[in-house]
N, C-alpha and C positions, 0 to 999 in steps of 0.2 A: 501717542507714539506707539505704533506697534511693535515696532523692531528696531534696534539700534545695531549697527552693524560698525566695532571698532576696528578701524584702519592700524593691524598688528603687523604691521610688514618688515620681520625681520628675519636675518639670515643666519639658517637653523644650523650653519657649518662654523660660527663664532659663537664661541660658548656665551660670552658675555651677553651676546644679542637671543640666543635659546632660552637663556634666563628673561631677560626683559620679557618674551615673548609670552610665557610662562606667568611671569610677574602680573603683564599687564591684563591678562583673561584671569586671572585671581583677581585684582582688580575690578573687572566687569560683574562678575560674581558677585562681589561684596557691594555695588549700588543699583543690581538690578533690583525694580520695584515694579513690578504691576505690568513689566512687557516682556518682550525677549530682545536679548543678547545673541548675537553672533560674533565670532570673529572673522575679521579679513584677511587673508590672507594675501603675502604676492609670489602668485608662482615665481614668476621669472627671476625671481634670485635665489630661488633655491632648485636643488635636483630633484625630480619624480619622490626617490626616497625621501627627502628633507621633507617635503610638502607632505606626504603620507605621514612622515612622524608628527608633524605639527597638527592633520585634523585628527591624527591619534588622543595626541594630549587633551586635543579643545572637546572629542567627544569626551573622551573619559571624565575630564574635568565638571562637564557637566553644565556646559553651554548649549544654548536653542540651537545654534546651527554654527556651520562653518560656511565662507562666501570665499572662493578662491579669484583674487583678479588678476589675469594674464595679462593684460596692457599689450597684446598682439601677440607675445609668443606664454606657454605654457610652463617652462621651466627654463633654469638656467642653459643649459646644455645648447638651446636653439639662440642665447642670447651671445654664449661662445662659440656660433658655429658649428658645435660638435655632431649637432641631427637636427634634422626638420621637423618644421610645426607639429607638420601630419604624424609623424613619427611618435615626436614627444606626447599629441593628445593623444591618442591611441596607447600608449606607455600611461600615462597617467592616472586615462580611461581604465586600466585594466586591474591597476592597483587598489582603484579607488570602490571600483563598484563591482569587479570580476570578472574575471575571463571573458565568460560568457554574453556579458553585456557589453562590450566592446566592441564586437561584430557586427 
């Protein structure tokens, strides 16, 4: 196994569930052995911000990667109608990796 990618999909706007999410990448940490660890994450339940705090934590923590799945939209806001796909990747996009690389 090279990579194990844990399905951590929780919603970073309920404390209870920012803990778990937190919880279960400490978790991953303490049985990784000999591969890499990523976490998963699920945009679509959280906002641009939420999502950014969350591959905050999982880099800091000290996970091999972070694997963001959008399940057709990118963040919450497109799943309540608030803005479009395009909109929200491009938001996301911009957060994640910079300005500049967005364009």
């Amino acid at each position: 196994m090279d990579l194990v990618v844990l399905m951590n999909y929780k919603r970073e706007a309920r404390a209870d569930q920012a803990r778990e999410f937190d919880g279960w990448n400490r978790f991953a940490m303490s049985v990784r052995v000999g591969g890499q660890v990523a976490a998963g994450t699920a945009l679509y339940i959280n906002t641009a911000q939420e999502n950014l705090a969350q591959v905050r934590r999982t880099v800091e923590l000290g996970l091999d990667g972070w694997v963001g799945y959008s399940y057709r939209t990118p963040e919450l806001g497109v799943e309540q109608g608030m803005k479009t796909g395009d909109k929200a990747y491009r938001e996301l996009s911009r957060l994640l990796v910079g300005e500049s690389a967005a364009r």
